[in-house]
C-alpha positions, 0 to 999 in steps of 0.5 A, a space after each residue: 154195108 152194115 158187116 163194113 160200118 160193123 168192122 170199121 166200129 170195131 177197128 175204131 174201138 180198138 184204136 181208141 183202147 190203144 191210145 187210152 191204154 197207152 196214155 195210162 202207161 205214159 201217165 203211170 210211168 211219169 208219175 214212177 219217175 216223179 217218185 223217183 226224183 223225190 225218192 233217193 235209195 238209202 245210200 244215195 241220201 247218206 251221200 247227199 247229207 254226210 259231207 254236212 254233218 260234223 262233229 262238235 267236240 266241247 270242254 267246259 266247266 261242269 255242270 255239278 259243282 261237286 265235279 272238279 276239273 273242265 268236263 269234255 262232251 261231243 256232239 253233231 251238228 250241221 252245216 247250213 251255210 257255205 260262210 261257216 254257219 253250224 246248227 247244233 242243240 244248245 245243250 252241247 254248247 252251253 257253258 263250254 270254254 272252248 269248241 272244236 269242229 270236227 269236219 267230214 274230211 277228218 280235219 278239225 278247226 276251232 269254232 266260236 258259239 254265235 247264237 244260244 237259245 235255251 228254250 228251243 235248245 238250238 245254238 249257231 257256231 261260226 268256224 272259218 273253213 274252205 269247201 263246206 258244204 250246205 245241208 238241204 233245209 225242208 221249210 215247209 212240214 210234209 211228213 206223215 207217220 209211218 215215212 222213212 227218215 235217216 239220222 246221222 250224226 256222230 255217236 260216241 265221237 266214235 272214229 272213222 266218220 259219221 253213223 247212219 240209222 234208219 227209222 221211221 216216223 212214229 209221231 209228230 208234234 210231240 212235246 217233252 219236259 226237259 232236265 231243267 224244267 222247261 218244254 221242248 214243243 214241235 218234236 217228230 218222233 221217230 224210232 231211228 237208234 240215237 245215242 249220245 252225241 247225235 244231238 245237233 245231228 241232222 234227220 233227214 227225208 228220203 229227198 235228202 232234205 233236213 227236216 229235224 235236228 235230233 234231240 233226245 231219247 226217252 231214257 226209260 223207253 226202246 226205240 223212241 227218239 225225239 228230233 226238232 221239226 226244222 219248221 218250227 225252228 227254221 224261221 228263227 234261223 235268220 235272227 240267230 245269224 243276224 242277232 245272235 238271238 231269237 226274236 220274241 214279241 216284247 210283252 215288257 216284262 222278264 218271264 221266270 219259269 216258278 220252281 220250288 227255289 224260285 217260289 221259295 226265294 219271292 215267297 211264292 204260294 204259287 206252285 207253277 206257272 211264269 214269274 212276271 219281274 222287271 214289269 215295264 208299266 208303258 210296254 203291253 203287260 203294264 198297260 194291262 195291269 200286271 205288276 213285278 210279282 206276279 205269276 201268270 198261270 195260263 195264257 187264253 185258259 190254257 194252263 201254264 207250267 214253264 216259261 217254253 209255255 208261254 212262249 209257245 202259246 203267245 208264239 203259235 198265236 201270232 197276230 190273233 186278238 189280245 191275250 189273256 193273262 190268267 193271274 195269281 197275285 197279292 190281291 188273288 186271281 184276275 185275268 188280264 187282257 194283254 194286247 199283242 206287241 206292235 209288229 208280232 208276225 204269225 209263228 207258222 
């Protein structure tokens, strides 16, 4: 009887390590195959992504004045709606006098700029084209450093169709100063070759999904680009269509970012920070006190340099409690406790 019980405890101990053995294998394989659907090969993303990136060729008047003559540029950008909605970086666009659209079928169409916002260095342009199709926009942050991503766009307007480079993510939520003074905040770095005219072109994870629009090149640097987290900029999408501007809180007064000429021409004593002018004595600001003149030099102590400070600032702190204007006037330094705008909603 005990040699029978022995044998048939192992017989069920061998069948109970088979079943969990292969429960395991099930698991393993399932979590494989939910990888696999999140995962696309390289060429699979390019053929995910390529028939919405197009080519945005510019002509308009130069921006030094010395230059005679309309100047031509090119750049990317990136369907994101079957009506004729194309993202781009507002640098490309910004004082064009007219707008060509290079389509993936080689086809060209004119387009009209919408939507321009400086600060964040996006702009909409609307063409009326049939069969287009959408990229894939990623909402929500999921990168981490060291992910793959793929950029595309269409360097040098070189002929035959977009170019595909492959790179890594080397860093997120960097910020940049710009030739014209102000901050570009919310940048993934990645080491992914970007040249001339892949600015407005798409930066997209190995599920095919846009999670950037790139940018800039440190031009002092190898292999360090910059792309905008489509995060950051995918909740004003929606304003620029419907507005044809992004949605800021209104403090009741026209930030101006203080530069040498500006500090010149208001006879300043201030060498950085926001220029406060058209102060609105019933909107938030007034009601706190600032005054037409006045230079706001940090926002809840964090020092201020631009105005793409102050809106980051007041931005990233959407529905907290009032403000803190930190102020250097005629009668010296103050702080200023500046309720938040009726009907602010929180920046994610």
């Amino acid at each position: 009887m005990k040699s029978d019980l022995t044998m048939t405890s192992r017989r069920c101990i061998s069948a109970l390590s088979l079943f969990m053995s292969t429960c395991l294998l099930t698991l393993a394989f399932d979590g494989v195959a939910a990888a696999d659907e999140k995962t696309l090969s390289i060429p699979a993303v390019v053929a995910k992504v390529r028939p919405s990136v197009v080519t945005i060729l510019t002509r308009g008047m130069p921006a030094i004045p010395s230059q005679h003559g309309p100047q031509s540029g090119s750049g990317s950008g990136i369907v994101i709606d079957i009506t004729g909605y194309v993202l781009t970086n507002n640098h490309l666009v910004e004082g064009v006098t007219s707008l060509v659209v290079g389509l993936p079928t080689g086809r060209l169409t004119p387009g009209r700029v919408v939507a321009r916002d400086f600060l964040l260095d996006l702009a909409l342009v609307k063409i009326n084209a049939q069969d287009l199709v959408p990229a894939t926009l990623k909402q929500t942050a999921s990168l981490e450093i060291g992910e793959t991503v793929v950029a595309i766009g269409n360097p040098l307007a070189l002929k035959g169709g977009s170019t595909v480079t492959v790179g890594v993510v080397s860093a997120l939520d960097r910020s940049v100063l710009t030739p014209n003074g102000e901050t570009l905040y919310d940048l993934i770095q990645t080491d992914a070759a970007i040249n001339p005219g892949n600015s407005g072109g798409p930066l997209v994870d190995l599920a095919g999904d846009v999670v950037g629009i790139n940018v800039a090149i440190a031009p002092s640097a190898q292999a360090i680009s910059y792309a905008i987290a489509l995060e950051a900029v995918y909740p004003h999408i929606h304003s620029m269509m419907m507005q044809g501007s992004v949605t800021r809180p209104d403090f009741g007064f026209t930030p101006v970012t203080v530069t040498p000429s500006i500090a010149a021409s208001f006879g300043l004593d201030a060498e950085r920070g926001v220029l406060a002018l058209n102060v609105d004595p019933s909107k938030p600001a007034g009601t706190a006190g600032l005054q037409t003149g006045d230079v706001i030099t940090a926002l809840d102590q964090h020092q201020l340099y631009n105005m793409g400070d102050f809106w980051h600032s007041v931005m990233r702190g959407g529905d907290q409690p009032p403000v803190q204007f930190t102020i250097h006037g005629h009668g010296g330094q103050t702080t200023l406790t500046v309720p938040r705008p009726p009907g602010q909603k929180p920046f994610p």
